[in-house]
C-alpha positions as CSV (number, residue, x, y, z in Angstrom):
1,X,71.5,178.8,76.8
2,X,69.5,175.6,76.3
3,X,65.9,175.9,75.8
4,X,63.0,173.6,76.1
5,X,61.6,173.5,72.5
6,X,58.4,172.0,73.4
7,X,57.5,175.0,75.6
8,X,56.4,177.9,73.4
9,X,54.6,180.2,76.1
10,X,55.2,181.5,79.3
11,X,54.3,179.8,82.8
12,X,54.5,180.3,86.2
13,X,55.1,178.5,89.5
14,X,52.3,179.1,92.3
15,X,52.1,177.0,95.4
16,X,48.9,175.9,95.9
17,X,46.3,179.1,96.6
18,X,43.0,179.6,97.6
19,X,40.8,182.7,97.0
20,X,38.1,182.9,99.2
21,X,35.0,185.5,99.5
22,X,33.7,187.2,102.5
23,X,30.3,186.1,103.5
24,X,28.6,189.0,102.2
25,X,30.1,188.7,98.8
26,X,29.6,185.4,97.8
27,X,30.3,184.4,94.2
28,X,26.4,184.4,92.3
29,X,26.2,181.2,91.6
30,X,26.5,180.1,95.0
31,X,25.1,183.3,96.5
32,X,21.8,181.9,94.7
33,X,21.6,178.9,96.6
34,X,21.9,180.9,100.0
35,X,19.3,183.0,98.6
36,X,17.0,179.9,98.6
37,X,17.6,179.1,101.8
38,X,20.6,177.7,102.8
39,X,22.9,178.8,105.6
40,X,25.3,181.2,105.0
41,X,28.0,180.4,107.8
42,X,27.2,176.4,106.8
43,X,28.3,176.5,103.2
44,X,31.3,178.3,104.2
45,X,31.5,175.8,107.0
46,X,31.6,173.0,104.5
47,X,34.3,174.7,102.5
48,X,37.0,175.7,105.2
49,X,36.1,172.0,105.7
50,X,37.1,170.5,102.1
51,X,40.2,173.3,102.4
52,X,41.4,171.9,105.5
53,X,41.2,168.5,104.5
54,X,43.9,169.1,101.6
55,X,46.7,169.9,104.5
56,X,46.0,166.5,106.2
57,X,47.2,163.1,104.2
58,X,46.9,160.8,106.5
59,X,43.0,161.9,107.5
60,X,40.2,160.1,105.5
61,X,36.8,161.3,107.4
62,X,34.3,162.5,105.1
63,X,31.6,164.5,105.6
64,X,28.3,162.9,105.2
65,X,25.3,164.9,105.1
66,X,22.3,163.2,107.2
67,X,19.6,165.4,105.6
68,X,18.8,166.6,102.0
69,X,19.5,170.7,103.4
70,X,22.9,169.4,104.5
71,X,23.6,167.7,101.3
72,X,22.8,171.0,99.5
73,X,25.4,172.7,102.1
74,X,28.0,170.2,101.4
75,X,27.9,170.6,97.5
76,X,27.4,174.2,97.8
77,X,30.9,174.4,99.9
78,X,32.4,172.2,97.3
79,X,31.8,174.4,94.6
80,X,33.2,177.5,96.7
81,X,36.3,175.4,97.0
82,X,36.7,174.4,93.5
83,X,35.9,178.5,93.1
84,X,38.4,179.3,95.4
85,X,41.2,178.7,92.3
86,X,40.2,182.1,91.0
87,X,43.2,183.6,92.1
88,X,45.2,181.3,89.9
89,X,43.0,182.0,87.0
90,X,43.3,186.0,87.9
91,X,47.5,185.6,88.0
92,X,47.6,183.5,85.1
93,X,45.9,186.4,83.6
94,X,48.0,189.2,84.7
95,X,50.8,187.3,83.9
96,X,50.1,186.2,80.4
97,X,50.7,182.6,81.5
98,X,49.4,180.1,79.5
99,X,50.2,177.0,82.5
100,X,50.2,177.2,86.4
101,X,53.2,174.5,87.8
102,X,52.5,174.0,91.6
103,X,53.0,171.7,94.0
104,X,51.4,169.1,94.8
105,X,49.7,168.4,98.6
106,X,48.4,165.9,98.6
107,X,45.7,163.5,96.5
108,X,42.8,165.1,98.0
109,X,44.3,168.5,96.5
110,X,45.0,166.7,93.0
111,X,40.9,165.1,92.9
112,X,39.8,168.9,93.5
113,X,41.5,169.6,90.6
114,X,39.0,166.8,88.3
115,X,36.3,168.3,89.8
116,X,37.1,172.0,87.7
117,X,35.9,172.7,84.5
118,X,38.2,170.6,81.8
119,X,38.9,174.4,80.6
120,X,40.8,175.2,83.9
121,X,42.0,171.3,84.6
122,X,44.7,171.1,81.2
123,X,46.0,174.5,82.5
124,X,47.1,173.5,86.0
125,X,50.6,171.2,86.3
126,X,51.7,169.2,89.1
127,X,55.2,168.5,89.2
128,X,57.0,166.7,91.7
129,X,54.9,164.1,92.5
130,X,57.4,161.8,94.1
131,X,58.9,164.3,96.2
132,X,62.3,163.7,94.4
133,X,63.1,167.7,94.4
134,X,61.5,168.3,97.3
135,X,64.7,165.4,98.9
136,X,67.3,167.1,97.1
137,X,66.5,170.1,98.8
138,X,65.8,168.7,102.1
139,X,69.4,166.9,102.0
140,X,71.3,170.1,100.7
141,X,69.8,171.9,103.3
142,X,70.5,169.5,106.3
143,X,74.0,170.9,107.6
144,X,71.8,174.1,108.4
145,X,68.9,172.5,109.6
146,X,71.4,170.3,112.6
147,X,72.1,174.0,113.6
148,X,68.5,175.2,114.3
149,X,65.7,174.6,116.7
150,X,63.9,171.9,115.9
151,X,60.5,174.2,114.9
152,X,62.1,176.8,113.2
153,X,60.0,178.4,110.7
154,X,63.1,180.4,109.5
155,X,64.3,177.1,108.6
156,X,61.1,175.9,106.6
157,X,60.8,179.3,104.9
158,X,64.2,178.8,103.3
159,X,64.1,175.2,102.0
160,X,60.7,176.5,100.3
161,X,62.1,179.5,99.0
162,X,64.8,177.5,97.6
163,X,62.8,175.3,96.5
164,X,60.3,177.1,94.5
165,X,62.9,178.4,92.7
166,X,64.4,175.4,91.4
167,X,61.4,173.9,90.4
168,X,60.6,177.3,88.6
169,X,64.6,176.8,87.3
170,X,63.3,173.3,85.8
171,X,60.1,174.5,83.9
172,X,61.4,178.1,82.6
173,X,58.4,179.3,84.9
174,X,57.9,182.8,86.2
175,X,58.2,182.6,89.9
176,X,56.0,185.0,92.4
177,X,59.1,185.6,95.2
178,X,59.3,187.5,98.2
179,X,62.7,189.1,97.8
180,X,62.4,191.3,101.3
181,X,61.4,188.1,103.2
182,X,64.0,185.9,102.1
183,X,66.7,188.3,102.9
184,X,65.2,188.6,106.6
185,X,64.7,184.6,106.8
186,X,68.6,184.2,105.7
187,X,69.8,187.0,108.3
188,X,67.7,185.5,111.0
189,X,69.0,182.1,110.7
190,X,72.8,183.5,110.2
191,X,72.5,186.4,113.0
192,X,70.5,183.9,116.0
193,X,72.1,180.2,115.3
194,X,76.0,179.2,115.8
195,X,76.4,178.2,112.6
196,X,79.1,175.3,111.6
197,X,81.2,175.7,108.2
198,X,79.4,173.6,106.4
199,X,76.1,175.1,107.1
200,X,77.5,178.7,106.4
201,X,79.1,177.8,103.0
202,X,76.1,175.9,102.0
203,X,73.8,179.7,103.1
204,X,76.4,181.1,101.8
205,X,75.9,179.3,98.5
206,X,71.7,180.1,98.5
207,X,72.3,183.9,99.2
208,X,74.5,184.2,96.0
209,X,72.0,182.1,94.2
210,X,69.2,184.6,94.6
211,X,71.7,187.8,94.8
212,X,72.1,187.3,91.0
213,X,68.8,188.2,90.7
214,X,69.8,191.7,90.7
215,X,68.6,193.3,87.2
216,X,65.4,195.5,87.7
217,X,62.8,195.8,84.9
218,X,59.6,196.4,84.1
219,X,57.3,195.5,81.6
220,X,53.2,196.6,80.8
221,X,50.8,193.9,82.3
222,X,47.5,193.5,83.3
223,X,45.8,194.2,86.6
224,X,41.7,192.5,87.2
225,X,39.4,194.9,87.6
226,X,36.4,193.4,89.3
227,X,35.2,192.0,92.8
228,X,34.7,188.2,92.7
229,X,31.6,187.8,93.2
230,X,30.6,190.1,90.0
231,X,32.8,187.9,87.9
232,X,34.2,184.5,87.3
233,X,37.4,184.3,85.0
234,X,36.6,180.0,85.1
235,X,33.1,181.5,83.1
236,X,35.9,182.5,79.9
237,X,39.3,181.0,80.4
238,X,38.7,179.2,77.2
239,X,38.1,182.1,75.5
240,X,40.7,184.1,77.1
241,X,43.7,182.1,77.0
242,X,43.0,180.6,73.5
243,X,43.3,185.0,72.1
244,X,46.0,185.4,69.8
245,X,47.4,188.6,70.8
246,X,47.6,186.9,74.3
247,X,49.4,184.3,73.4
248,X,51.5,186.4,71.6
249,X,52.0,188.2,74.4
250,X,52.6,185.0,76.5
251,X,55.1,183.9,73.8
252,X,57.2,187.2,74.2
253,X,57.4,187.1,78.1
254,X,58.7,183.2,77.4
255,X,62.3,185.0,76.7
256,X,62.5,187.8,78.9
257,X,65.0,185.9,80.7
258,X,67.6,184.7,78.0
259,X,66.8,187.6,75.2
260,X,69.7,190.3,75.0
261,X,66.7,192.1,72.9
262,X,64.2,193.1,76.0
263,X,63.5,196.6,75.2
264,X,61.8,195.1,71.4
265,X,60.3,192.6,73.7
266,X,59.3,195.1,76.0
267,X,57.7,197.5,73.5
268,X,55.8,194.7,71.3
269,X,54.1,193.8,74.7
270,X,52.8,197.0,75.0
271,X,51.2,197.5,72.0
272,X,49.7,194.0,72.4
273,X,48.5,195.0,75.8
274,X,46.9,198.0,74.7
275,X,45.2,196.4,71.6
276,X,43.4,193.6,73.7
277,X,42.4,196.4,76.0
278,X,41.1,198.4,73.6
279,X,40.1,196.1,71.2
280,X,38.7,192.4,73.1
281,X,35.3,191.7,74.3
282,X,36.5,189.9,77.2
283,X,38.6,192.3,78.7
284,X,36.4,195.5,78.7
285,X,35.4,196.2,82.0
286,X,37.5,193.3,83.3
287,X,41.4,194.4,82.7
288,X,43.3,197.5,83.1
289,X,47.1,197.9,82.2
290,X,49.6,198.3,84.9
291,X,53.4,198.4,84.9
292,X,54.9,195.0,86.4
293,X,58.5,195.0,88.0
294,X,60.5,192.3,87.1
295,X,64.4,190.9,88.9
296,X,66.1,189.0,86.3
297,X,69.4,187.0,86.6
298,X,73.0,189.3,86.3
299,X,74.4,185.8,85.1
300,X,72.3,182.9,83.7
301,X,75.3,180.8,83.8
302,X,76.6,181.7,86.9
303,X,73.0,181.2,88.5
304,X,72.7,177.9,87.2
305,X,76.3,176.6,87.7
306,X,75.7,177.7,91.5
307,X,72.0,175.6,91.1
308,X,74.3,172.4,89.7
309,X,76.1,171.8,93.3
310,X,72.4,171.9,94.7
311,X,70.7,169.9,92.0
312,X,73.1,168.5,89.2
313,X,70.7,168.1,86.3
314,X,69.4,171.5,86.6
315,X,72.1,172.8,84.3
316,X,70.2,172.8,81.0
317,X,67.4,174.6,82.7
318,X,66.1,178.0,82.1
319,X,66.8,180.6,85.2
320,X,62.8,182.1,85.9
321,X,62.0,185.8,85.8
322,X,61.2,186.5,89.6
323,X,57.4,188.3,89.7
324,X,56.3,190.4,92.8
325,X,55.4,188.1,95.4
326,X,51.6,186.9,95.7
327,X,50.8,189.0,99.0
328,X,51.6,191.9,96.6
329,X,49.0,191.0,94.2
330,X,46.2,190.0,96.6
331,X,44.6,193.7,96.0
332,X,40.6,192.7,96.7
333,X,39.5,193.5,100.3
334,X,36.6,191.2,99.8
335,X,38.2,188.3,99.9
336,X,40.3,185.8,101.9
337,X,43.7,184.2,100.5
338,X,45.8,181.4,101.4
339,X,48.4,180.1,100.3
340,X,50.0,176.9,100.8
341,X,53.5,176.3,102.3
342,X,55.8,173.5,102.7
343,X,57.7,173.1,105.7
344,X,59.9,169.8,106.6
345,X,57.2,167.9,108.4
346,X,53.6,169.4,106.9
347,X,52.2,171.8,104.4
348,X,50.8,174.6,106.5
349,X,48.2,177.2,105.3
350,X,49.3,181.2,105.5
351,X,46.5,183.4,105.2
352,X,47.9,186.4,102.9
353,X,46.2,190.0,103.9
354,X,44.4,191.6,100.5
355,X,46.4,194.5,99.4
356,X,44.1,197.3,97.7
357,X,47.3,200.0,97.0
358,X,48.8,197.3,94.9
359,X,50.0,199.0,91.7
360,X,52.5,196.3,90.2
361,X,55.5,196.7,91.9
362,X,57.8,194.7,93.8
């Protein structure tokens, strides 16, 4: 199996997402400038606004603020969208990652991104830019598409699943993937469309694809303790992500997918999970360890040899370790989460429902 020697510690691929408070848990630092008098349902006025903005490319209104209030309510809402990226931080976290790869929207989504702390900006990738992936899919995918309405969403969900996964394929990224969905999205389109030969060889092709992700694990991980708005994981991502036993850690998930050797792997991340839970400042009170289910590939070879007749250079690639999806993880009822999707004609916005029973698994 080919490696990527530059990469030395685990990533993962997140579409764009969006963590947002309710009203009466705003994060401090912006909860302060409410407290001194500005309008609550404003600021978050202004940041649905600056949110929204990101899905459409071809609008270029601004906001301008006609009084020095609303200029305080525009930068407040700005700072609760560059906030919003907490989630990332919290699942780069819980997954040892030491990068986020996503997506990119649009350039309205990439100038948020130089608005963050420089700490948070070398951390987050885009890849794809030029869309050239994001065609290779689309045109694989056509034969199925002629056989479906025009607005299917059955149809968008699967060119994104498939998608993600071979930009995850590319990078050697862990991929958050929602295994139940995709299996109802593939049965839907086979069960309610007349298919023709081509298109039912070619979802033929994407169901084995993702059935070789059939190997169940589990490994020790992290779950976040605390409510947004009593802590910022932006304040210490340095600090965090810099920790040696965490990048050790990081280091160890990197081979999950190609080692033979997972239950050393397996039992060294333990330990190290327990000795920066025990042992690091930054995680007292923050971090709590949970067990993390895992699907890895039956056959890396076989997975990617099915990926060539999709995408012919992804052969020296390295097959991901498919996570839980991110509806799993969204375990704080206090807050709001998005998360972007990509469809054939737009990026749309999904807003995922916090799940406060989440434990880890898939």
């Amino acid at each position: 199996m080919n490696t990527n020697p530059n990469v030395k510690y685990s990533s993962v691929l997140f579409p764009p997402t969006w963590i947002f408070p309710k009203k009466v848990h705003l994060p401090q630092e912006i909860g302060c400038d409410v407290d001194k008098g500005l309008n609550r349902s404003a600021v978050f006025g202004a940041a649905l606004f600056h949110r929204d903005n990101l899905f459409d490319t071809s609008n270029t209104h601004k906001m301008l603020p006609r009084s020095a209030e609303e200029e305080k309510v525009l930068e407040a809402g700005e700072k609760l969208s560059i906030y919003s990226i907490e989630i990332n931080l919290r699942q780069m976290i819980s997954n040892c990652a030491h990068k986020i790869y996503t997506p990119v929207i649009s350039k309205k989504y990439m100038q948020l991104k130089n608005l963050m702390p420089p700490s948070i900006r070398k951390k987050i990738i885009f890849i794809d830019r030029r869309d050239t992936i994001w065609h290779a899919v689309i045109k694989y995918l056509q034969p199925i598409y002629e056989c479906l309405p025009i607005n299917s969403s059955n149809a968008d969900f699967l060119s994104w699943y498939l998608y993600c996964l071979i930009l995850a394929t590319k990078k050697g990224a862990e991929l958050p993937f929602n295994s139940a969905h995709f299996a109802d999205v593939t049965y839907c389109i086979r069960d309610q469309n007349n298919l023709s030969r081509e298109a039912n060889a070619r979802l033929c092709n994407i169901e084995g694809v993702f059935k070789m992700f059939s190997i169940s694990d589990s490994i020790s991980s992290f779950k976040i303790l605390p409510r947004i708005d009593r802590f910022s994981i932006s304040e210490r991502i340095e600090e965090i992500l810099t920790d040696a036993y965490l990048l050790e850690a990081s280091y160890l998930r990197r081979f999950l997918s190609i080692s033979s050797n997972k239950a050393a792997i397996k039992r060294d991340l333990t330990k190290i999970i327990r000795f920066i839970l025990g042992n690091r400042k930054w995680a007292k009170k923050i971090l709590t360890e949970i067990p993390q289910n895992l699907l890895l590939s039956s056959s890396n070879i076989g997975l990617l040899e099915r990926l060539t007749e999709i995408l012919p250079e992804i052969s020296k690639s390295n097959p991901p370790v498919l996570l839980p999806s991110l509806e799993m993880a969204c375990y704080d009822k206090n807050v709001s989460v998005h998360i972007a999707i990509r469809g054939r004609n737009n990026w749309q916005s999904l807003h995922v429902f916090p799940n406060p029973d989440y434990k880890g698994g898939q």
